[in-house]
DOLUMKOL-201538 format. One line per 10 residues: number of its first residue (from 0); their letters; for each residue x, y negated, z negated of N, C-alpha, C, O. Coordinates in steps of 0.2 Angstrom, whole numbers, padded with zeros to 4 digits. Atoms other than C-alpha are relative to their C-alpha. Example, Ala and Ser with C-alpha at 12.3 -4.5 7.8 and 13.67 -1.06 7.14 Angstrom:
2
0 = as = 0004 0006 0000 0062 0022 -0039 0004 -0006 0000 0009 -0005 -0003 | -0004 0006 0001 0068 0005 -0036 -0004 -0005 -0003 -0001 -0011 -0004
This chain:
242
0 = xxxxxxxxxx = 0002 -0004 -0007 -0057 -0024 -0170 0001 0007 -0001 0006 0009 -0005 | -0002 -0005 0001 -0058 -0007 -0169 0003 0004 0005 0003 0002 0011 | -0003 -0003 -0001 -0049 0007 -0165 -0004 0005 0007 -0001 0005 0013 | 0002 -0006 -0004 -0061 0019 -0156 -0006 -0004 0001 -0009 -0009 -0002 | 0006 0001 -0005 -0076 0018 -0144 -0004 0005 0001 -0002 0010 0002 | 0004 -0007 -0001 -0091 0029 -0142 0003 0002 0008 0005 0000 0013 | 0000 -0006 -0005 -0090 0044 -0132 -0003 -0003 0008 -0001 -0004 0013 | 0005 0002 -0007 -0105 0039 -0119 0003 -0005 0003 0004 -0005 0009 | -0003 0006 -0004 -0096 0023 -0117 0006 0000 0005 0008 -0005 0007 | -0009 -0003 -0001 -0078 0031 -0111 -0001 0001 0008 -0006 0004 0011
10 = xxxxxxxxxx = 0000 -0002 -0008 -0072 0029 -0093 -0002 0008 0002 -0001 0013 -0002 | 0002 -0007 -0003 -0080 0043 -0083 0008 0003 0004 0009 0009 0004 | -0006 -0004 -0002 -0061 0045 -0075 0004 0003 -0006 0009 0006 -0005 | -0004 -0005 0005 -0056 0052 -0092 -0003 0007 -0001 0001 0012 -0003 | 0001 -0008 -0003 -0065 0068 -0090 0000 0003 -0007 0003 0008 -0009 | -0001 -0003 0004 -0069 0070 -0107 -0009 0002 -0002 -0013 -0001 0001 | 0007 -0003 0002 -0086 0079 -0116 -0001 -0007 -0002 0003 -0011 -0002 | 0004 0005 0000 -0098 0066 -0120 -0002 0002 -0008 -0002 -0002 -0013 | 0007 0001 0007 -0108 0072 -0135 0002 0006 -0003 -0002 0009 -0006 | -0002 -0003 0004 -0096 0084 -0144 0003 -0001 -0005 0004 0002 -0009
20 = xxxxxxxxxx = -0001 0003 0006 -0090 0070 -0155 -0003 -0007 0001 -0005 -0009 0006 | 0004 0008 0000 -0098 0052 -0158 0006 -0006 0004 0005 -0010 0008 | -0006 0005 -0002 -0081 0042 -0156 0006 0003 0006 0005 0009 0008 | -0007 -0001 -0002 -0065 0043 -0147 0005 -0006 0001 0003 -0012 0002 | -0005 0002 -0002 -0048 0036 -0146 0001 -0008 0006 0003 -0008 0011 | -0002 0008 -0004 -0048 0016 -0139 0007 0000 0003 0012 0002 -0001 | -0005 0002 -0005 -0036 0010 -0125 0005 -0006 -0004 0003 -0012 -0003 | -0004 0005 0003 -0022 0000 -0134 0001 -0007 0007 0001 -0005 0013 | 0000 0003 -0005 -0018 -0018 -0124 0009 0004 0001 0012 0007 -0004 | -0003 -0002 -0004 -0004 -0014 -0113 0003 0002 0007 0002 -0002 0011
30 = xxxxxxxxxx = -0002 0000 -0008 0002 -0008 -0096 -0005 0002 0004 -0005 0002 0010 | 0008 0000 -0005 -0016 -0004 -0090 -0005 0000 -0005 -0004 0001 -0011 | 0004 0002 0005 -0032 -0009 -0095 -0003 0004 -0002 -0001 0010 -0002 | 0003 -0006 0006 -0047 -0002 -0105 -0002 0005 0005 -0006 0009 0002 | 0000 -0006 -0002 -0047 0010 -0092 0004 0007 0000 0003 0013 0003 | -0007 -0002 0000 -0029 0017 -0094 -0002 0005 -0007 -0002 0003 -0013 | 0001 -0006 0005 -0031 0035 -0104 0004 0001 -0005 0010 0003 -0003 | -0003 0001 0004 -0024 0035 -0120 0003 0007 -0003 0000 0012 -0006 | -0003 -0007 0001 -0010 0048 -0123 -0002 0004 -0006 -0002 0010 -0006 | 0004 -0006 0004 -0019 0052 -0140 -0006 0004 0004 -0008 0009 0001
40 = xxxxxxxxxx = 0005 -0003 -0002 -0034 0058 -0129 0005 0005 0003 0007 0010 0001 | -0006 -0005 -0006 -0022 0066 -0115 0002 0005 -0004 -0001 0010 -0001 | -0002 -0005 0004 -0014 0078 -0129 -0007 0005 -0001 -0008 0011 0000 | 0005 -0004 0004 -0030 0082 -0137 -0007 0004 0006 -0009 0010 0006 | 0006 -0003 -0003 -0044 0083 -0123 0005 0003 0008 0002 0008 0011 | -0002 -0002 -0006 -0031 0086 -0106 0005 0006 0000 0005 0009 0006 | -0004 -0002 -0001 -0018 0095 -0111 -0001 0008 -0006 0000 0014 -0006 | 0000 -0004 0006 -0022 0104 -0129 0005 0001 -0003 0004 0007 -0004 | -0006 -0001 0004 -0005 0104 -0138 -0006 -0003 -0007 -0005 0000 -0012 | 0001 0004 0008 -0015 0094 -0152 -0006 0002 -0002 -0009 0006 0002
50 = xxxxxxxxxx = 0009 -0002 -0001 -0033 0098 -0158 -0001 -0007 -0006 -0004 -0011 -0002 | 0001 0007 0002 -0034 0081 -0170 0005 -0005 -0001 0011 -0004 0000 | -0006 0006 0001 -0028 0063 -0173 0007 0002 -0003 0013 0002 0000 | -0007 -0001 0006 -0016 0070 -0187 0004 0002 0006 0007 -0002 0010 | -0004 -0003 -0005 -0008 0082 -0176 0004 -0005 0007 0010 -0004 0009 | -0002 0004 -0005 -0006 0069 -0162 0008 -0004 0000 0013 -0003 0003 | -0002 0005 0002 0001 0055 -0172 0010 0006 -0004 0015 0003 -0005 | -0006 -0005 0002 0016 0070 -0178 0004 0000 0005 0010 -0002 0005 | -0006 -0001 -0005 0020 0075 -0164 0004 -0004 0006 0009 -0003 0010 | -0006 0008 -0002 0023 0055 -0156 0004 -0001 -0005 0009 -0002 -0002
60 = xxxxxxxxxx = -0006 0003 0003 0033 0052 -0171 0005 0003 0000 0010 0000 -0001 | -0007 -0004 -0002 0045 0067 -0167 0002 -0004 0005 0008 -0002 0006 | -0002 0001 -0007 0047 0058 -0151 -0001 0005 0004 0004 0004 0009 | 0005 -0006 -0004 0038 0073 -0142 0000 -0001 0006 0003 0002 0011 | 0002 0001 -0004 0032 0063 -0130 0003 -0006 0005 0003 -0012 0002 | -0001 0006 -0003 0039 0053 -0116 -0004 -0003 0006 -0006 0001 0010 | 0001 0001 -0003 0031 0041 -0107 0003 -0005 0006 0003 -0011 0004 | -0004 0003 -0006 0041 0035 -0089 0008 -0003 -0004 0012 -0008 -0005 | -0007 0002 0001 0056 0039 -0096 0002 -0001 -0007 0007 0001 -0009 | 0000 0002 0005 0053 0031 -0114 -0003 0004 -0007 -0008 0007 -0005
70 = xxxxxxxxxx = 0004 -0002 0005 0048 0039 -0132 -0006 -0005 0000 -0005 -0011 0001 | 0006 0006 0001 0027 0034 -0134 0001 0002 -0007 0003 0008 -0009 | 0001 0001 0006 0026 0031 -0152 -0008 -0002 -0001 -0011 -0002 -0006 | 0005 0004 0004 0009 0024 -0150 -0006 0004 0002 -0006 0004 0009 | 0002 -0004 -0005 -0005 0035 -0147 -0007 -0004 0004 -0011 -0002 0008 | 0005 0005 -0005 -0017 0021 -0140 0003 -0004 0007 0000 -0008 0009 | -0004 0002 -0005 -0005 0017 -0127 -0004 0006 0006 -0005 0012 0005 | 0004 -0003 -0004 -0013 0020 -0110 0003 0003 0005 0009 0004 0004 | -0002 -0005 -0005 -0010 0031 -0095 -0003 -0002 0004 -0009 -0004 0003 | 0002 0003 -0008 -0012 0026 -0075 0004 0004 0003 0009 0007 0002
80 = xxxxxxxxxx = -0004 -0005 -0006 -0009 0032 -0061 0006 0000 0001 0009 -0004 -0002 | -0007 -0001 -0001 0007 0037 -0056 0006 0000 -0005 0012 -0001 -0003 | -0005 -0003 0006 0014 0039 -0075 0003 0006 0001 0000 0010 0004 | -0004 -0007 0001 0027 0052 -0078 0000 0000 -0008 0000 -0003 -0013 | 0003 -0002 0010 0023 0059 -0095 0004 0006 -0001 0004 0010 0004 | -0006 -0006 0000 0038 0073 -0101 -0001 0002 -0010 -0001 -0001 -0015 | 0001 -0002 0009 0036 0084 -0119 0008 0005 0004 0008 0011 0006 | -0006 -0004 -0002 0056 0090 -0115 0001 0006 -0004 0004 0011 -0001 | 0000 -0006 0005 0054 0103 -0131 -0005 0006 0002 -0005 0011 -0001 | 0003 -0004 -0004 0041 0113 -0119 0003 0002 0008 0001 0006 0012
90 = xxxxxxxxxx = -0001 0000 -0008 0050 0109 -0102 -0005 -0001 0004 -0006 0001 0009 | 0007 0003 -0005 0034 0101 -0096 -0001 -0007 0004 -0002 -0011 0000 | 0002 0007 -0003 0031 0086 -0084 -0006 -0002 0003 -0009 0002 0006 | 0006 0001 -0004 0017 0078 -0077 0000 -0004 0001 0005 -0008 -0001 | 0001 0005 -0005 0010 0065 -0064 -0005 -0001 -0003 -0007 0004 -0006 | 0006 0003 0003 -0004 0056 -0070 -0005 -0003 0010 -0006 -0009 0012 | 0005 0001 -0005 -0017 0058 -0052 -0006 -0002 -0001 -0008 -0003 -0006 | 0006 0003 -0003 -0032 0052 -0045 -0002 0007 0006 0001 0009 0011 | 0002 -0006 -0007 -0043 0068 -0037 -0004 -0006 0003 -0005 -0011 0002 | 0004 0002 -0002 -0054 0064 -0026 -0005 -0002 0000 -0007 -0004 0006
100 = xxxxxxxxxx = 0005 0004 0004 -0069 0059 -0037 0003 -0007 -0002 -0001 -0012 -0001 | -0004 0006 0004 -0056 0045 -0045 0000 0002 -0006 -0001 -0002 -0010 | -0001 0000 0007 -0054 0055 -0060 0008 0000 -0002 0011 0004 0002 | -0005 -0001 0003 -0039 0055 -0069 0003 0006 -0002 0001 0009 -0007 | 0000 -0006 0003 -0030 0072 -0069 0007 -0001 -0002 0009 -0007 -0002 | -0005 -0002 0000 -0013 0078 -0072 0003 0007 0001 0003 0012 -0003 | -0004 -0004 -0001 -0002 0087 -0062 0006 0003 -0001 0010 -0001 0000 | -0005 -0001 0001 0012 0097 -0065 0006 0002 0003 0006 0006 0008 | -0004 0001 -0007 0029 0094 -0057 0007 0002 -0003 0007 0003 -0009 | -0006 -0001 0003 0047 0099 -0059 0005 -0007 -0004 0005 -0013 -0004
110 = xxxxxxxxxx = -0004 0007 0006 0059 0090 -0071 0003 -0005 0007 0001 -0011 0008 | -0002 0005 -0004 0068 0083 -0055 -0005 -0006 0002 -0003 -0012 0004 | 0005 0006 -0006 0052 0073 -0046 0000 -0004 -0009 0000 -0010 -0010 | 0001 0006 0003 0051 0067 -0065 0004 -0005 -0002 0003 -0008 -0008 | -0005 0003 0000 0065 0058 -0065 -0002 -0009 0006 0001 -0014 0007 | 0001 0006 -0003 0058 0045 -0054 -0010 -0001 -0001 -0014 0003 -0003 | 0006 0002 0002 0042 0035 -0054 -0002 -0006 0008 0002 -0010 0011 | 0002 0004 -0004 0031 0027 -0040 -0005 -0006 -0003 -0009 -0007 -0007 | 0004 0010 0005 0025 0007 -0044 0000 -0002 0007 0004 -0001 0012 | 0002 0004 -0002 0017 -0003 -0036 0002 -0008 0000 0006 -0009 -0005
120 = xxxxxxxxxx = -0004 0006 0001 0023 -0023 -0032 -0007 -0004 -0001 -0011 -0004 0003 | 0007 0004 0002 0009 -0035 -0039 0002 -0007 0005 -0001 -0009 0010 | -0002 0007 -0003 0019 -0051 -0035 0009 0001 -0002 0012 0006 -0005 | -0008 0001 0000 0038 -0058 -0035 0001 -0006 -0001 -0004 -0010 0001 | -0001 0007 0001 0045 -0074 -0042 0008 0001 0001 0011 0006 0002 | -0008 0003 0002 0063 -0083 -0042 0000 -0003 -0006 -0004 -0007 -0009 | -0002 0002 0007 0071 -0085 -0056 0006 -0003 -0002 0010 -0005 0002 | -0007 0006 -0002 0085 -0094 -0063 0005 0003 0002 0005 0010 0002 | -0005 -0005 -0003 0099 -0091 -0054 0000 0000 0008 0004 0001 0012 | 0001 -0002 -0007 0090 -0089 -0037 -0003 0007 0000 -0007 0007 0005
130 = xxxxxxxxxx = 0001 -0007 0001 0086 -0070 -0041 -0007 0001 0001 -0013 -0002 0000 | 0008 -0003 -0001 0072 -0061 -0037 -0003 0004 -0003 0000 0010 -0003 | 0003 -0006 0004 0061 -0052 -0047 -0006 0003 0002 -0011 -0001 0003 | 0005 -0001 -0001 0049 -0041 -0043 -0005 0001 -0007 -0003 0004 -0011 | 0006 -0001 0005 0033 -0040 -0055 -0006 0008 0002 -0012 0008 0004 | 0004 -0006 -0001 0027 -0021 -0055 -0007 0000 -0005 -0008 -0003 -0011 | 0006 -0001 0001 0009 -0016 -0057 0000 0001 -0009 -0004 -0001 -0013 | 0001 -0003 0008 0012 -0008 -0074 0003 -0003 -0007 0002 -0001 -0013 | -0002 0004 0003 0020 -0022 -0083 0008 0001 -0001 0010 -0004 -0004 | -0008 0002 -0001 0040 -0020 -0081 0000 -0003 0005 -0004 -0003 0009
140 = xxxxxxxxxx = -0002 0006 -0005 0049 -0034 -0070 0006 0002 0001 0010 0003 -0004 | -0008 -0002 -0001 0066 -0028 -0062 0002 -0006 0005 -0001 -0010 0008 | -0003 0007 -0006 0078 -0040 -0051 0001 0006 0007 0002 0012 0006 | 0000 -0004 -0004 0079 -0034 -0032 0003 -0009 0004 0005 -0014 0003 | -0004 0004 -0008 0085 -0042 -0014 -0009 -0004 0002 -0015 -0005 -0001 | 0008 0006 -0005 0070 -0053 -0003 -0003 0005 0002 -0009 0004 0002 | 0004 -0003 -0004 0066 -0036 0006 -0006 0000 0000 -0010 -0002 0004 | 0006 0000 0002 0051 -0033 -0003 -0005 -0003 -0003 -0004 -0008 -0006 | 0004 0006 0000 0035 -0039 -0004 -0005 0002 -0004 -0005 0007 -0007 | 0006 -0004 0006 0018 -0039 -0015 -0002 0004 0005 0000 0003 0010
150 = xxxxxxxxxx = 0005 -0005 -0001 0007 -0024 -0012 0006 0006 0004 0004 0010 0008 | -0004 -0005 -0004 0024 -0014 -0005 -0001 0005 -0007 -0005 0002 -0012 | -0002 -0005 0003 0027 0002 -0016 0007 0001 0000 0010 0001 0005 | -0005 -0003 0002 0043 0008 -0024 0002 0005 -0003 -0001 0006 -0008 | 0001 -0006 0005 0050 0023 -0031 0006 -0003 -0003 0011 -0005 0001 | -0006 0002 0006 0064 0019 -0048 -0001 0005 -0003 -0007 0007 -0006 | -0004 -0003 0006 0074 0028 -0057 -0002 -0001 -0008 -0002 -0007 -0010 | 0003 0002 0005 0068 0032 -0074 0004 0002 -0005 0002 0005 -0011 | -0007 -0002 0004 0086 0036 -0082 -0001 -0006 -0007 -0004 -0011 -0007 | 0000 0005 0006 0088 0030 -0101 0004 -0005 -0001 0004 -0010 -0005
160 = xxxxxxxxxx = -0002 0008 0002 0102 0019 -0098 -0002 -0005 0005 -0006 -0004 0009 | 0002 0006 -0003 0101 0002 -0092 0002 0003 0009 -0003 0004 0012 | -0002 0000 -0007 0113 0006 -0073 -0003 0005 0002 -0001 0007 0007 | 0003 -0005 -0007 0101 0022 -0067 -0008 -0001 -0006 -0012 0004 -0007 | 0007 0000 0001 0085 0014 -0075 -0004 -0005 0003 -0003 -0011 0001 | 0005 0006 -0006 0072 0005 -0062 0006 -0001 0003 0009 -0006 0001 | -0005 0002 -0005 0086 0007 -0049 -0006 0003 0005 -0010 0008 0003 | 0003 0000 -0004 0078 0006 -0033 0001 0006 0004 0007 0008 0003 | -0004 -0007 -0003 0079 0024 -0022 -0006 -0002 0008 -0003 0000 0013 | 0007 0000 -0004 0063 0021 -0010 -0002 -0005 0002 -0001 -0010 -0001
170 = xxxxxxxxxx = 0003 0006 -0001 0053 0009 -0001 -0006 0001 0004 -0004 0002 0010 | 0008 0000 -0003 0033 0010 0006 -0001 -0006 0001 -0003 -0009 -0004 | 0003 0007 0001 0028 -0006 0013 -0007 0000 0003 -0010 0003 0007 | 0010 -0001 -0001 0008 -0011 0014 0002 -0003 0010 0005 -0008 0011 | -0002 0003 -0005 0009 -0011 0033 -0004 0005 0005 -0004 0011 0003 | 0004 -0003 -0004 -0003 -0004 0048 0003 0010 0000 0008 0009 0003 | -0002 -0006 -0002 0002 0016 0049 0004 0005 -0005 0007 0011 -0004 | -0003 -0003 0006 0009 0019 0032 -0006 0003 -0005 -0012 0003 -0004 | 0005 -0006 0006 0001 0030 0018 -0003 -0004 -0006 0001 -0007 -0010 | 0000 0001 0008 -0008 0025 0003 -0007 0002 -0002 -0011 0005 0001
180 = xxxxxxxxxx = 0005 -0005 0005 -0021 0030 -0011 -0004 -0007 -0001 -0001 -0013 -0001 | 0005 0003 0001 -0036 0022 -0014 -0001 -0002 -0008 -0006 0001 -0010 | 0001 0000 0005 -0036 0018 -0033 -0006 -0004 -0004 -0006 -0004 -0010 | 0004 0005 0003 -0051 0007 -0037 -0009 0001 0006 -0010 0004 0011 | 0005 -0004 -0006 -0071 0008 -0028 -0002 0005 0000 -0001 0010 -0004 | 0005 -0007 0000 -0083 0020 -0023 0005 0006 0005 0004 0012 0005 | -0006 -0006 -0006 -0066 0029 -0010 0003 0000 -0004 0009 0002 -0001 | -0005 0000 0003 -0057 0029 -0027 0004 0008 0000 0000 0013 -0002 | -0002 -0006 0001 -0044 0045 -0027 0001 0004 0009 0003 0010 0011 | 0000 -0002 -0008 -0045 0046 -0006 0008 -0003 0001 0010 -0008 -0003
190 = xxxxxxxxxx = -0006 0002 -0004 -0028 0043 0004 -0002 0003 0007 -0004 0009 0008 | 0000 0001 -0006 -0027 0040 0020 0006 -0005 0004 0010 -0009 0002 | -0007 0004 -0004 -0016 0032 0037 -0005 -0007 0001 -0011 -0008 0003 | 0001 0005 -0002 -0018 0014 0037 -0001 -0003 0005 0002 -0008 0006 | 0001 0004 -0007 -0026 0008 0052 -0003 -0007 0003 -0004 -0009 0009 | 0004 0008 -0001 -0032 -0010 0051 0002 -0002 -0006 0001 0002 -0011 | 0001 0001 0007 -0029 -0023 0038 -0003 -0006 0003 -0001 -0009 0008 | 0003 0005 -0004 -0042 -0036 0042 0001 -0007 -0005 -0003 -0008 -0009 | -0001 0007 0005 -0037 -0054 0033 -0006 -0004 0004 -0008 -0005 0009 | 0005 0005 -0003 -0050 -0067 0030 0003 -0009 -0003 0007 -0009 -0008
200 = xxxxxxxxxx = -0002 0005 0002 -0046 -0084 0028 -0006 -0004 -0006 -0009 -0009 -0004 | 0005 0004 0005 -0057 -0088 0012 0003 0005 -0008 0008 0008 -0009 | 0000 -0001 0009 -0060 -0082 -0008 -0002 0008 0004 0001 0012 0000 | 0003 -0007 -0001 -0067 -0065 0002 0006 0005 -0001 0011 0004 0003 | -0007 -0002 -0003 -0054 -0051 0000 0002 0004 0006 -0002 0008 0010 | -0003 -0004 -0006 -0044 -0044 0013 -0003 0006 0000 -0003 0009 -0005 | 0004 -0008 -0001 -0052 -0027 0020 0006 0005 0002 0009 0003 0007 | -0005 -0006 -0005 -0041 -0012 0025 -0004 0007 -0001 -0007 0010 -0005 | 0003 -0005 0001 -0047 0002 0033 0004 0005 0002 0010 0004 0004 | -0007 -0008 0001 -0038 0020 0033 -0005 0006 0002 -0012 0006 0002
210 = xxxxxxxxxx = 0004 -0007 -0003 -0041 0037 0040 0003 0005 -0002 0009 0005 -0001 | -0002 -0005 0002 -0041 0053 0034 0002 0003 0005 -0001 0002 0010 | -0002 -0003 -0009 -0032 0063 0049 -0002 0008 0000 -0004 0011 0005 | 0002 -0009 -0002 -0035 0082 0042 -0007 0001 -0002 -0009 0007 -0002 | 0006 -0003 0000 -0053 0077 0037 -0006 -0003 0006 -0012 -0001 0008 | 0002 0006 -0005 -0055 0064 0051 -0006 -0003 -0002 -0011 -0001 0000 | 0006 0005 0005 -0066 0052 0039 0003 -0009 0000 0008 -0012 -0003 | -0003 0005 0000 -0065 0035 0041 -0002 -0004 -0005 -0008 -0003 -0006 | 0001 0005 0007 -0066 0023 0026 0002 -0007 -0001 0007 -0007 0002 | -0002 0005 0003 -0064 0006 0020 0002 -0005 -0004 -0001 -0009 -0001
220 = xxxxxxxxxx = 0001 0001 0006 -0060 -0002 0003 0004 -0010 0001 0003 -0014 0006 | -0003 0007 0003 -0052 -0020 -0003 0006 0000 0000 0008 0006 -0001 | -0008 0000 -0001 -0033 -0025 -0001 0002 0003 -0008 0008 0007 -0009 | -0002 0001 0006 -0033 -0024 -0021 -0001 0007 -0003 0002 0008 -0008 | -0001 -0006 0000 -0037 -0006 -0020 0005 0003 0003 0003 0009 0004 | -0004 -0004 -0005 -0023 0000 -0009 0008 0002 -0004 0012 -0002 -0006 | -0006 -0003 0005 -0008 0009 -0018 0004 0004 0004 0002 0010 0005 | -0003 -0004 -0006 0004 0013 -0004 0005 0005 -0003 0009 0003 -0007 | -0002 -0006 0001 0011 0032 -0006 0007 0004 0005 0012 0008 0003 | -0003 -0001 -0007 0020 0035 0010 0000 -0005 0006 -0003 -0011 0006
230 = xxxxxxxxxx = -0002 0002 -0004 0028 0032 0025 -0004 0003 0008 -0005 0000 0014 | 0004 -0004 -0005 0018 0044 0037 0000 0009 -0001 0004 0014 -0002 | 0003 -0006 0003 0008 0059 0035 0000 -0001 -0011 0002 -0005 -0014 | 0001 -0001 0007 0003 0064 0016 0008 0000 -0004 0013 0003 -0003 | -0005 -0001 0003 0016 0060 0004 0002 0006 -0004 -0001 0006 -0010 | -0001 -0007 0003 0023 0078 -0003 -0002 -0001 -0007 -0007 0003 -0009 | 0004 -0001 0006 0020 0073 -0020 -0008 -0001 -0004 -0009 -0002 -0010 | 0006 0001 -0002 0002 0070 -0019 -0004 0006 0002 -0010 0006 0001 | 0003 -0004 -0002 -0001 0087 -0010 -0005 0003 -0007 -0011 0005 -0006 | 0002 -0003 0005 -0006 0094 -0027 -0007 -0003 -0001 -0010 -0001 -0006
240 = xx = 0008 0004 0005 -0022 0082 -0030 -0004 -0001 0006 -0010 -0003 0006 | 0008 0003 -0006 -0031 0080 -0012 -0001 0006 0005 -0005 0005 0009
């Protein structure tokens, strides 16, 4: 199987020239799919620390680059919304946004906001023991209490030891008057206050609709897009992308 994918072919949320090279860098399997931006492109077309593969693959091997906390070593490993991406040898941080086209940018944030990470709750199981685990969006599973539920949002600690790493600090739940980001769809990259979640009893998905309040725009997307952000009004770290 190969490595790279034509240019033309390349999610439009990665924001990259089209016809300056033939190929580009494929989406390794991992914590988002083949649309999740791969930190070799991120270096070379978003950021410009690198100008080729070689380059790339150098400055992952120093361990240059973290991705939520972790050394990425691999550069086909993907990028999604609300990663925290840190090059510590420049003092640099970034949030991995959704403007409001739905493209993929990266914001820049102070060291303390990157110390934590915003996820999403896909689902929750019990496990032996009785234990709860929640099952985040991005493929980590942590243990927690009953509070929380799917499609809630959390913000964890993204410290390198085990006791201040995925510790819980926050809690957004998908609920009538709370905040969240549109991540998927033609509203992809929009946030707005939650004002209706309309459940249907079949195979159709549940509808939620949301309102922009400072452009008074109302919208409606699919429950499976809704990425809750906040508690009420714009969530502060968000101000920089809408």
């Amino acid at each position: 199987m190969s490595n790279h994918l034509k240019r033309l072919v390349a999610p439009e949320s990665w924001r990259i020239p089209k016809k300056v090279q033939k190929f580009v860098m494929k989406t390794a399997p991992g914590p988002h799919n083949a649309g999740g931006l791969p930190v070799g492109v991120w270096l070379r077309e978003h950021i410009g620390i690198a100008q080729n593969a070689s380059e790339v693959r150098k400055i992952l091997h120093q361990r240059d680059v973290l991705v939520n906390g972790r050394p990425c070593r691999n550069p086909q490993i993907g990028l999604g919304v609300f990663d925290i991406v840190s090059i510590p040898k420049l003092g640099k941080h970034y949030r991995i946004q959704l403007d409001k086209l739905g493209n993929l940018i990266s914001v820049e944030i102070q060291e303390e906001s990157a110390k934590t990470r915003l996820c999403k709750i896909r689902n929750k199981t019990v496990i032996k023991g009785g234990k709860v685990q929640l099952n985040l969006a991005y493929g980590a599973n942590i243990l927690a209490d009953n509070t929380y539920k799917a499609k809630d949002s959390i913000v964890v600690t993204l410290g390198t030891d085990g006791e201040d790493r995925f510790r819980i600090i926050d809690h957004f739940p998908f609920a009538e008057g709370n905040v969240a980001m549109i991540v998927g769809g033609k509203h992809s990259g929009k946030v707005g206050r939650i004002v209706e979640i309309i459940r249907t009893a079949s195979s159709v998905p549940n509808r939620v609709v949301l309102v922009d309040d400072s452009a008074d725009e109302r919208f409606e997307t699919i429950e499976e897009y809704i990425f809750m952000v906040g508690r009420s009004g714009i969530a502060p770290e968000l101000e920089a992308s809408v």
